[in-house]
DRENKEBA-326804 format. One record per residue: residue number from 1; residue in three letters; chain; x, y, z of N, C-alpha, C, O, CB in turn. Coordinates in steps of 0.001 Angstrom, whole numbers, always signed. Glycine has a CB too. Layout:
# residues N
 num residu chaine    n.c1    n.c2    n.c3   ca.c1   ca.c2   ca.c3    c.c1    c.c2    c.c3    o.c1    o.c2    o.c3   cb.c1   cb.c2   cb.c3
 NUM    ALA      A       X       Y       Z       X       Y       Z       X       Y       Z       X       Y       Z       X       Y       Z
...
# end
This chain:
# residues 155
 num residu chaine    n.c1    n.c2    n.c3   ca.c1   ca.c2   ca.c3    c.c1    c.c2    c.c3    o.c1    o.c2    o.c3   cb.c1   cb.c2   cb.c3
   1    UNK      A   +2127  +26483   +9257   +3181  +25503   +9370   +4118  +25708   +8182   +3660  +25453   +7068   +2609  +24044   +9415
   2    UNK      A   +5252  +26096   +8279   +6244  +25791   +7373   +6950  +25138   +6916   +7277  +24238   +7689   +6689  +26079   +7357
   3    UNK      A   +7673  +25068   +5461   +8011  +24031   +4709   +9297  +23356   +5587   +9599  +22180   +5389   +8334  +24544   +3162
   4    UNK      A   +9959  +24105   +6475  +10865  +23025   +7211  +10305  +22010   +7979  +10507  +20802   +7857  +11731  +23606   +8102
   5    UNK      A   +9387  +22742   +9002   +8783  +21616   +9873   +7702  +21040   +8877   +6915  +20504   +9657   +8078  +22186  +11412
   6    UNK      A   +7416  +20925   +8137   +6501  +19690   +7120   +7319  +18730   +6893   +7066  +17546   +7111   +5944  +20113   +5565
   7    UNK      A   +8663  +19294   +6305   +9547  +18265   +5821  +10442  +17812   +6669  +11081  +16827   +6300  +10201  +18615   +4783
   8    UNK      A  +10709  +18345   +7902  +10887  +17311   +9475  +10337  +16232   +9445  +10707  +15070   +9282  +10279  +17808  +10829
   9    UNK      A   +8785  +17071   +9735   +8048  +16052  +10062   +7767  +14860   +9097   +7839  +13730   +9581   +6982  +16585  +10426
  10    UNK      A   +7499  +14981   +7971   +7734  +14057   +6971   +8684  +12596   +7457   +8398  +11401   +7527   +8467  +14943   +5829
  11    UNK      A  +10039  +13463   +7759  +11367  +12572   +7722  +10923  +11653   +9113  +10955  +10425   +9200  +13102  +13629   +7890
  12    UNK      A  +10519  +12596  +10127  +10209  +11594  +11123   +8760  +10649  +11191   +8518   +9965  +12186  +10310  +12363  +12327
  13    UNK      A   +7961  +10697  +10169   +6996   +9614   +9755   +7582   +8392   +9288   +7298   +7235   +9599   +6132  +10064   +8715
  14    UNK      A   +8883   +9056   +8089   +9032   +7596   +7271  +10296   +7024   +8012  +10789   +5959   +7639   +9336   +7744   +5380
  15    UNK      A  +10914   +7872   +9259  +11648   +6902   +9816  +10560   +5967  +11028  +11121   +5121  +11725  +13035   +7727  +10491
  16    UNK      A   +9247   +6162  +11174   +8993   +5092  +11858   +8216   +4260  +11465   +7994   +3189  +12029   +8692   +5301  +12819
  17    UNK      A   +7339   +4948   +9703   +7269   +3749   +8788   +7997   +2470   +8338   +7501   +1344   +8331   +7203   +4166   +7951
  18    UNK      A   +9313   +2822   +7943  +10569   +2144   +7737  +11198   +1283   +9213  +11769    +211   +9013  +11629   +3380   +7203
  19    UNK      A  +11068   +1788  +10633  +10931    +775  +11685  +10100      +3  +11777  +10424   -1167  +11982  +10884   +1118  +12662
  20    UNK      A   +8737    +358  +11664   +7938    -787  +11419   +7674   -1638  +10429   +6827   -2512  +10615   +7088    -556  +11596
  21    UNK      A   +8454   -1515   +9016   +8178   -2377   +8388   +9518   -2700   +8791   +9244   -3787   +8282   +7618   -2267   +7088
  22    UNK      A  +10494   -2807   +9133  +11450   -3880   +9631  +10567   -4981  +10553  +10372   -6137  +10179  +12729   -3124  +10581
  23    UNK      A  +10149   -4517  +11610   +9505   -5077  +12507   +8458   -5937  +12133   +8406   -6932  +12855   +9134   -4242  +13237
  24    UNK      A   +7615   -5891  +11259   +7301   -6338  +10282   +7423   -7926   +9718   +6759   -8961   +9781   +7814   -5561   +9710
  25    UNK      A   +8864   -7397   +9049   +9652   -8265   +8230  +10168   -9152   +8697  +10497  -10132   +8029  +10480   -7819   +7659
  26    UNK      A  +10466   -8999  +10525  +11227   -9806  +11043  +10076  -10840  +11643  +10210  -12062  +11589  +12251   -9093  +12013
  27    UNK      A   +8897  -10159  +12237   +7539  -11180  +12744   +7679  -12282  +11284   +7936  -13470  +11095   +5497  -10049  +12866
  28    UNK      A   +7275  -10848  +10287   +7024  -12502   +9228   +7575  -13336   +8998   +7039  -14444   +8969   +6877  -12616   +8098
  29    UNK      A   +9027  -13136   +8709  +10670  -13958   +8668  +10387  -15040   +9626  +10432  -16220   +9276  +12241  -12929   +9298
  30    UNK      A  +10056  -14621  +10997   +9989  -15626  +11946   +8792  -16563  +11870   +8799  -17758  +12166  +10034  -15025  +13189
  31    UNK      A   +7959  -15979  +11513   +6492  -17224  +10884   +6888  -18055   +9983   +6603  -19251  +10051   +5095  -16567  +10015
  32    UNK      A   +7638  -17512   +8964   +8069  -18688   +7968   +8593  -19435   +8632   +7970  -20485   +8784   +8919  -18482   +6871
  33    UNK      A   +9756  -19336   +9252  +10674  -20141   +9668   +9692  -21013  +10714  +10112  -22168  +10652  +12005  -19329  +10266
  34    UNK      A   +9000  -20975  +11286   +8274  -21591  +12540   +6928  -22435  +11930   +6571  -23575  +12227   +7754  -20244  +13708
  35    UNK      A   +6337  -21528  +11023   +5265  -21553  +10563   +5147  -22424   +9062   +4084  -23021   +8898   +4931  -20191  +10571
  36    UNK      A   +5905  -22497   +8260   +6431  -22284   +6539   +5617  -21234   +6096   +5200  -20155   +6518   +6172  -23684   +5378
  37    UNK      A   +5535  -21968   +5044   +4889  -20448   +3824   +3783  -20306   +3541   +3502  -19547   +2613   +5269  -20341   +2358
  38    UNK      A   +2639  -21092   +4353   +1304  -20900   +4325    +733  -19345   +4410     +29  -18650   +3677    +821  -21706   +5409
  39    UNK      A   +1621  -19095   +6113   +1318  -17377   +6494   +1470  -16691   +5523    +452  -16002   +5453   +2189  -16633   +7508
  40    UNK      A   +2386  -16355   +4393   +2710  -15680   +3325   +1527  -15798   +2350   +1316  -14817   +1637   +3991  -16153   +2804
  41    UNK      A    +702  -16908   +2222    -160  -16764   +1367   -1410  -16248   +1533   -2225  -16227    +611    -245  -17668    +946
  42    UNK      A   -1686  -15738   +2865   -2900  -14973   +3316   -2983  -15459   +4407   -3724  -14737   +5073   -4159  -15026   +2600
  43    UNK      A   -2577  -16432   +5073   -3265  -17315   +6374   -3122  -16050   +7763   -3942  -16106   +8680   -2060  -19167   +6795
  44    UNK      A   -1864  -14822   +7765   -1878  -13999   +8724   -2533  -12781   +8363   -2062  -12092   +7458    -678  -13821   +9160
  45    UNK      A   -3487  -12469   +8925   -4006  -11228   +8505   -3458   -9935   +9105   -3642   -8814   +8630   -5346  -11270   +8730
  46    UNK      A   -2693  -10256  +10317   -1944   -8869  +11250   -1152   -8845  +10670    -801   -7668  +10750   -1465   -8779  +12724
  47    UNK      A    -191   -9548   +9756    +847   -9136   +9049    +461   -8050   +7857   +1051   -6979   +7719   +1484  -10370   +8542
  48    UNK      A    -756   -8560   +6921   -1443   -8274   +5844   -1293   -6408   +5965    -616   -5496   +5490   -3105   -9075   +5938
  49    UNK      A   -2566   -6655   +7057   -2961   -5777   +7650   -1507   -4511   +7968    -907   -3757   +7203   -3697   -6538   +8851
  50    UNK      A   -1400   -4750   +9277     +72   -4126   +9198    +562   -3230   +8079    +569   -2005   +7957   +1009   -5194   +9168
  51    UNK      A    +995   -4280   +7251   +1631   -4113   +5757    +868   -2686   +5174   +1358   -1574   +4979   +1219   -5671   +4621
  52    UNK      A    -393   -3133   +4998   -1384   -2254   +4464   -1211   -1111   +4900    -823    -264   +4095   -2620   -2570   +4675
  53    UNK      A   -1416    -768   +6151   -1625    +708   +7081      -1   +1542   +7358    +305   +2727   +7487   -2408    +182   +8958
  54    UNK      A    +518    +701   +7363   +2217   +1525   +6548   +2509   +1579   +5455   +3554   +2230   +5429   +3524   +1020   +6763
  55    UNK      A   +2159   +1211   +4187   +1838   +1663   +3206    +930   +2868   +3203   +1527   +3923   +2993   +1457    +750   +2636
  56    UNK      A    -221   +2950   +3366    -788   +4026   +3400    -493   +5429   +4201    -851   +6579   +3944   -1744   +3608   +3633
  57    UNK      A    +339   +4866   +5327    +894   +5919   +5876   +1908   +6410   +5360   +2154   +7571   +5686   +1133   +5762   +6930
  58    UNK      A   +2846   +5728   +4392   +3641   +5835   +3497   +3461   +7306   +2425   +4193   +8241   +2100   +3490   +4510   +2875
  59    UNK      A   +2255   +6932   +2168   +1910   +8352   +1074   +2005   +9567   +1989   +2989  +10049   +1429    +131   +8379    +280
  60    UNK      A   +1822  +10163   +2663   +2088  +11363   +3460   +3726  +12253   +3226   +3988  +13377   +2797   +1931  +10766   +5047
  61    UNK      A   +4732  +10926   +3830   +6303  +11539   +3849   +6339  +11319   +1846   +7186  +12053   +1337   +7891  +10172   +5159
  62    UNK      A   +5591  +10491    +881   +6274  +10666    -241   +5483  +12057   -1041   +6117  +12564   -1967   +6261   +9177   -1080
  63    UNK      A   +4406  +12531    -756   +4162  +13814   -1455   +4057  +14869   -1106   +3547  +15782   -1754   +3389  +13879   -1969
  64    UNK      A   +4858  +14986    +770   +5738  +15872    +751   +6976  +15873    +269   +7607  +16921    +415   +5818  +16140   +1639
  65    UNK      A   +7645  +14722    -422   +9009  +14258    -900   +8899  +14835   -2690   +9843  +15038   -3454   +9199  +12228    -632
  66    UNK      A   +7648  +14963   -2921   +7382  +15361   -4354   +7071  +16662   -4162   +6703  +16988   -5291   +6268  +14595   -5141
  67    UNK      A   +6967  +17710   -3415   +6609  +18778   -3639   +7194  +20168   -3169   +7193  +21240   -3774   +5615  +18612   -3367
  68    UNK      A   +7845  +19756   -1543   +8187  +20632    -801   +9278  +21284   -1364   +9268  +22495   -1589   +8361  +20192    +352
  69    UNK      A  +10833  +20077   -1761  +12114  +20143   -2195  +12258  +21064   -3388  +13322  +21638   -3618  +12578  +18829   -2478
  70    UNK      A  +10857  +21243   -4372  +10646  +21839   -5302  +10378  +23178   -5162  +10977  +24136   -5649   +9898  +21292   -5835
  71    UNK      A   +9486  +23149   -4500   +8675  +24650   -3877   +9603  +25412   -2980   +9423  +26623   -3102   +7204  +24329   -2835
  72    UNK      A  +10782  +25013   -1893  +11682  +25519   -1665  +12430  +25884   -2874  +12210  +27056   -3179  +12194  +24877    -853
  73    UNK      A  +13013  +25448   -3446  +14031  +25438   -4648  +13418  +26429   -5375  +14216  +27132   -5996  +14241  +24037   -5522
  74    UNK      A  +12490  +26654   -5472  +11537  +27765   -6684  +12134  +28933   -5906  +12990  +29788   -6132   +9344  +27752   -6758
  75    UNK      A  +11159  +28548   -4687  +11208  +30814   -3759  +12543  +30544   -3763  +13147  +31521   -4208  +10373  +31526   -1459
  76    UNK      A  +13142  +29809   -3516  +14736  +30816   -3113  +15340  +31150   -4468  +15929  +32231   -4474  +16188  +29807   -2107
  77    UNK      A  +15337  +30590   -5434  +16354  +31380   -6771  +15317  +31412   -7254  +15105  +30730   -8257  +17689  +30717   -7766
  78    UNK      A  +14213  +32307   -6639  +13290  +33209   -8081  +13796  +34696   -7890  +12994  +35379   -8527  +11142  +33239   -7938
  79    UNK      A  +14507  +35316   -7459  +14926  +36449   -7678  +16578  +36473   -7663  +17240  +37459   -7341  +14259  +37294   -6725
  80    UNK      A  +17077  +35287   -8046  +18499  +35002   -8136  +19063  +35366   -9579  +20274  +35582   -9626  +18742  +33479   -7803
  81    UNK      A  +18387  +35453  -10678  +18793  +35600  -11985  +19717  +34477  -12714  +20348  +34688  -13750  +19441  +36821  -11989
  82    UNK      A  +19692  +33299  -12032  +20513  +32640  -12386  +19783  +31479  -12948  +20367  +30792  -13787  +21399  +32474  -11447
  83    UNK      A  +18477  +31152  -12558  +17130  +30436  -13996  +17199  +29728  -12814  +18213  +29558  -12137  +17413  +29542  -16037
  84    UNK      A  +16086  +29321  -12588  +14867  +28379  -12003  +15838  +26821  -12364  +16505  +25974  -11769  +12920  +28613  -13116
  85    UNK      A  +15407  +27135  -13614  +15847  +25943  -14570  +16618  +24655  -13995  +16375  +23544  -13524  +16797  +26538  -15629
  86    UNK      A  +17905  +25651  -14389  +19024  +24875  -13496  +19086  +24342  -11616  +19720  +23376  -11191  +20200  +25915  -13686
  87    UNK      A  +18482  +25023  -11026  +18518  +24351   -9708  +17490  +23507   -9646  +17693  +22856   -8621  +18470  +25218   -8573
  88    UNK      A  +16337  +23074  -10228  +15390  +22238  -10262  +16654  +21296  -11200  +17180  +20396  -10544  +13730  +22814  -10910
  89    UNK      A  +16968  +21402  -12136  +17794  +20104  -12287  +18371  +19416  -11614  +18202  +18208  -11453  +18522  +20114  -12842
  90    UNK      A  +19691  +20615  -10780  +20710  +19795   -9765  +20068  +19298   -8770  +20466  +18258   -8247  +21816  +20569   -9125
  91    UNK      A  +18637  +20138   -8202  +17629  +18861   -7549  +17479  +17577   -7643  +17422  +16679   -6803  +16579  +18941   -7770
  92    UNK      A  +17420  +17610   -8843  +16756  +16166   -9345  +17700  +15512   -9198  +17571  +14526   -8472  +16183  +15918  -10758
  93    UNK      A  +18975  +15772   -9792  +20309  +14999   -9640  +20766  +14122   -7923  +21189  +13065   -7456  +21516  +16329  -10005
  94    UNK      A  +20226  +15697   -7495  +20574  +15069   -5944  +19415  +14153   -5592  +20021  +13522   -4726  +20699  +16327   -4644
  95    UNK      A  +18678  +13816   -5600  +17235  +12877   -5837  +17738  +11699   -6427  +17875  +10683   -5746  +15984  +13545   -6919
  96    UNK      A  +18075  +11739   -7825  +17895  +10605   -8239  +19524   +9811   -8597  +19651   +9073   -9573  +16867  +10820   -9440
  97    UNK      A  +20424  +10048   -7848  +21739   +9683   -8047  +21903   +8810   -6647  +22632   +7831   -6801  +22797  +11038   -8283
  98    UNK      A  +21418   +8958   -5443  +20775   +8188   -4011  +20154   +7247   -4499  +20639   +6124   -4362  +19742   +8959   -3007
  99    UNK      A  +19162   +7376   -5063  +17981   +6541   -5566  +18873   +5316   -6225  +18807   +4134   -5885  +16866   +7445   -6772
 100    UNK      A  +19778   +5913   -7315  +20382   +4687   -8385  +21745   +4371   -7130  +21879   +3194   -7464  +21081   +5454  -10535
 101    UNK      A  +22526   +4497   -6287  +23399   +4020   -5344  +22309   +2914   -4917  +22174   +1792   -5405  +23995   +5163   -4175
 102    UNK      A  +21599   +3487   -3931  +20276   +2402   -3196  +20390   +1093   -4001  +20898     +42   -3610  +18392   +3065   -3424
 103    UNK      A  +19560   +1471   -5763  +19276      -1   -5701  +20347    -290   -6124  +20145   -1500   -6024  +18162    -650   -6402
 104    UNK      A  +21682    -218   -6659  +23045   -1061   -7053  +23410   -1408   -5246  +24101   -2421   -5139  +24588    +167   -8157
 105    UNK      A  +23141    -899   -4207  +23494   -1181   -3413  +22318   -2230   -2311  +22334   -2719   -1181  +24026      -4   -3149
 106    UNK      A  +21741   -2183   -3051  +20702   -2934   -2036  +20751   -4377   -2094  +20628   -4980   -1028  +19206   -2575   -2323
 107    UNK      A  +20977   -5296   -3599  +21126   -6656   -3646  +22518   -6952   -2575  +22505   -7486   -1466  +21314   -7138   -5329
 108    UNK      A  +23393   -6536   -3154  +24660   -7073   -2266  +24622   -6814    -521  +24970   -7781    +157  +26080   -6210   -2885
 109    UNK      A  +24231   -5602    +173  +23475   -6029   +1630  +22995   -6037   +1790  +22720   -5416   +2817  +23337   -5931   +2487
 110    UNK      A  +21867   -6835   +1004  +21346   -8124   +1463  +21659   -8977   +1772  +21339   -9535   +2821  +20884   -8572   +1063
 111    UNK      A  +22719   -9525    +582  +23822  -10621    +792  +24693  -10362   +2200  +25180  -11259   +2888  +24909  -10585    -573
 112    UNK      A  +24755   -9251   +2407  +25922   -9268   +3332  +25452   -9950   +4893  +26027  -10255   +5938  +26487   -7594   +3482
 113    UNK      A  +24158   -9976   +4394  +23297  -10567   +5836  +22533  -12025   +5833  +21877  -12638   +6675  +21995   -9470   +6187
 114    UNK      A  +22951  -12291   +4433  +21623  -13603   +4550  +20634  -13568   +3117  +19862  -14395   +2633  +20310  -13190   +6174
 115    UNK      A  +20939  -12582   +2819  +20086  -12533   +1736  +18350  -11952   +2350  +17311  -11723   +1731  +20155  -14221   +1029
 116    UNK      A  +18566  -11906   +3245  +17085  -11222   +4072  +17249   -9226   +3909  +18169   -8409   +3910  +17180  -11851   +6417
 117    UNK      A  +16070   -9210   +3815  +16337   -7473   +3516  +15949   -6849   +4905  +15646   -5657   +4859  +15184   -6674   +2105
 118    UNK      A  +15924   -7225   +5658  +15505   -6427   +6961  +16345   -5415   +7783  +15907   -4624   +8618  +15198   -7359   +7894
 119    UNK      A  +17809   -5610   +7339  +18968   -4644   +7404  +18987   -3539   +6920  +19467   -2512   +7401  +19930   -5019   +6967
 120    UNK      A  +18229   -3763   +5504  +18306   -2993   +4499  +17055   -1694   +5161  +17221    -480   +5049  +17968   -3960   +2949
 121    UNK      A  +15620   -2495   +5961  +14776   -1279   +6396  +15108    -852   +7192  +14608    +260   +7363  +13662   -1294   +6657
 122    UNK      A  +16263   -1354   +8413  +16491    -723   +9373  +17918    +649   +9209  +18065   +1650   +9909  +16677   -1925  +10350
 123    UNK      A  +18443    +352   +8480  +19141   +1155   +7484  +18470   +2104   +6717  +19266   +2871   +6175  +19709    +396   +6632
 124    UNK      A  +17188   +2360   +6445  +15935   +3005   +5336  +15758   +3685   +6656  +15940   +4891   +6496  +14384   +1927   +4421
 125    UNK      A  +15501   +3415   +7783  +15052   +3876   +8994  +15927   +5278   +9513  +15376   +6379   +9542  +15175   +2625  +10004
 126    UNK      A  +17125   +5111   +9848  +18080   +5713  +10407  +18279   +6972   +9394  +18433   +8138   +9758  +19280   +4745  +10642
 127    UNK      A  +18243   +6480   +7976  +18556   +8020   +6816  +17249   +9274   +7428  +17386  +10349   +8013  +18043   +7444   +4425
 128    UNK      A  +16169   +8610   +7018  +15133   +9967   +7112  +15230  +10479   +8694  +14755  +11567   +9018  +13269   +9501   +6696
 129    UNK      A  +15882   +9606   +9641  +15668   +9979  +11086  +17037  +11393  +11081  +16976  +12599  +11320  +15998   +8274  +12383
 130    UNK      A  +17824  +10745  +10802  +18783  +11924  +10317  +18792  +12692   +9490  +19850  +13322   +9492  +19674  +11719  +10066
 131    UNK      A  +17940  +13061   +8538  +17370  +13924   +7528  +16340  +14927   +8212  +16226  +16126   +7955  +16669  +13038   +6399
 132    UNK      A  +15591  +14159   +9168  +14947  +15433  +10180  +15255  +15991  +11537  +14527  +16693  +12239  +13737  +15163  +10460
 133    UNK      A  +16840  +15418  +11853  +17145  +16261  +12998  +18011  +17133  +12277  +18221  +18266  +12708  +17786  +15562  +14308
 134    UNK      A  +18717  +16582  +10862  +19505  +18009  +10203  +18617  +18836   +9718  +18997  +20006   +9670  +20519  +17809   +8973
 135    UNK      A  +17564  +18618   +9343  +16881  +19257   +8667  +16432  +20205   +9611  +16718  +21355   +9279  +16011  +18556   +7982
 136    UNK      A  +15850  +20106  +10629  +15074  +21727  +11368  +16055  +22735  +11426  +15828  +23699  +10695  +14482  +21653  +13138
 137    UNK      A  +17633  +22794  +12457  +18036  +23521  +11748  +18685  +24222  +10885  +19124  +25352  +11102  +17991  +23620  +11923
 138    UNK      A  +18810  +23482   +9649  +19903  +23885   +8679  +18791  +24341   +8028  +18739  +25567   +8123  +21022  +22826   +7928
 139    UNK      A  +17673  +23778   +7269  +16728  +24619   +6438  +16091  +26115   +6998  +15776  +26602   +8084  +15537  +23671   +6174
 140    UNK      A  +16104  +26528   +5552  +15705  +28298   +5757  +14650  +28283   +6422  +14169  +27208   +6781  +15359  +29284   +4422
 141    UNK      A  +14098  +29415   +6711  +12644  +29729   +7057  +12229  +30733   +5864  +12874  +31732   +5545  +12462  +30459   +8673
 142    UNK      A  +10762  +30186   +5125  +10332  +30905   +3649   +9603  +31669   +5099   +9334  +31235   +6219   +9217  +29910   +1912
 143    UNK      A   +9450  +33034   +4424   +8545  +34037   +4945   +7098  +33686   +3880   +7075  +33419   +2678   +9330  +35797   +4788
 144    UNK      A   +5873  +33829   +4961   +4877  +33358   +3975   +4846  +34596   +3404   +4034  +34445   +2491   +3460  +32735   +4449
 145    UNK      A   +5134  +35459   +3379   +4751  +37368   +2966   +4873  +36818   +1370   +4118  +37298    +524   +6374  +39135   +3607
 146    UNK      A   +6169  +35468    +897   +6980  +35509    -105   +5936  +35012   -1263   +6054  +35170   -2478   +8324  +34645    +162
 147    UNK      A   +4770  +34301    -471   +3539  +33606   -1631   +3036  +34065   -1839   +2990  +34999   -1038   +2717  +32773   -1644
 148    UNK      A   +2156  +34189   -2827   +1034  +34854   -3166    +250  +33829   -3979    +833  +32855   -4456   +1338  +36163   -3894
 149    UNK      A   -1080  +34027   -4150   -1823  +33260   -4969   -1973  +33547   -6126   -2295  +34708   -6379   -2819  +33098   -4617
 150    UNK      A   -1821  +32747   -7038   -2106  +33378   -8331   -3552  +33310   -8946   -4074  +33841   -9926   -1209  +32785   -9276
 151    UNK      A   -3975  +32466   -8000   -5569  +32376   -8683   -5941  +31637   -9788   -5241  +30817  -10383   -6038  +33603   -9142
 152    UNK      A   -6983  +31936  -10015   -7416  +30733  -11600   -7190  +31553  -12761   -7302  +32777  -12682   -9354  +30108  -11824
 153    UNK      A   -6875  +30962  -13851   -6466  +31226  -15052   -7858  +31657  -16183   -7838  +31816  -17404   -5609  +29899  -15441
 154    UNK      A   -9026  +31756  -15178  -10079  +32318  -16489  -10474  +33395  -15426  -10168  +33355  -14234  -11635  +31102  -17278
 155    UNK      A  -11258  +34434  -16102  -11717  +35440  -15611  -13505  +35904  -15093  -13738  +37009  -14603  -11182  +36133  -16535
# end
């Protein structure tokens, strides 16, 4: 399996992680409102629950999100002469400049809805869904010929 379709597939996990915790958000939203705030304090366990098992499914799309973007970025400018270095930076840049938009952008639509964040997952939803239909085919294909193992470091 290759690093494109991992990181497809990735994108299309956490876009239906991110649907279901909308879905989620909106059951619970609606318990409060029907229910008050008892449910919030443990009284629903399918919510709990729920919660729990998309979280955990959660870890899958994030450490392919920690590893792949890197490991591409390595094989392709390791025989570029132009340093490793630098494209693992502008990586990061592109990583973590989204990241800081997100949260300056996340209090205010909220507001733009109520102050409820459930816009905000269904919006979280739609990015990675479009991150893995661009993604199959615009990303390269690594030839595995290109890895090799390096093995352990004692003899």
């Amino acid at each position: 399996m290759g690093a494109r379709l991992v990181w497809a597939m990735s994108n299309f996990i956490l876009f239906a992680c991110m649907a279901v915790t909308a879905i989620i958000s909106l059951v619970s939203v609606n318990k409060y409102i029907t229910e008050g705030i008892q449910h919030a304090i443990g009284e629903n366990r399918a919510i709990k629950i729920a919660s729990l098992v998309i979280f955990a499914l959660l870890g899958f799309p994030l450490s392919i999100t920690y590893s792949v973007p890197f490991s591409i970025t390595a094989d392709l400018t390791a025989d570029t002469g132009g340093g490793q270095g630098l494209a693992i930076g502008v990586l990061n840049l592109a990583i973590a400049i989204p990241q800081m938009i997100v949260s300056l952008g996340a209090g205010p639509w909220d507001n733009l809805f109520g102050g409820v964040n459930i816009p905000a997952f269904v919006l979280a939803a739609f990015f990675p869904l479009a991150a893995g239909v661009i993604s199959t085919p615009k990303l390269p294909n690594l030839s595995s010929g290109s890895y090799k193992s390096s093995g352990f470091h004692f003899e």
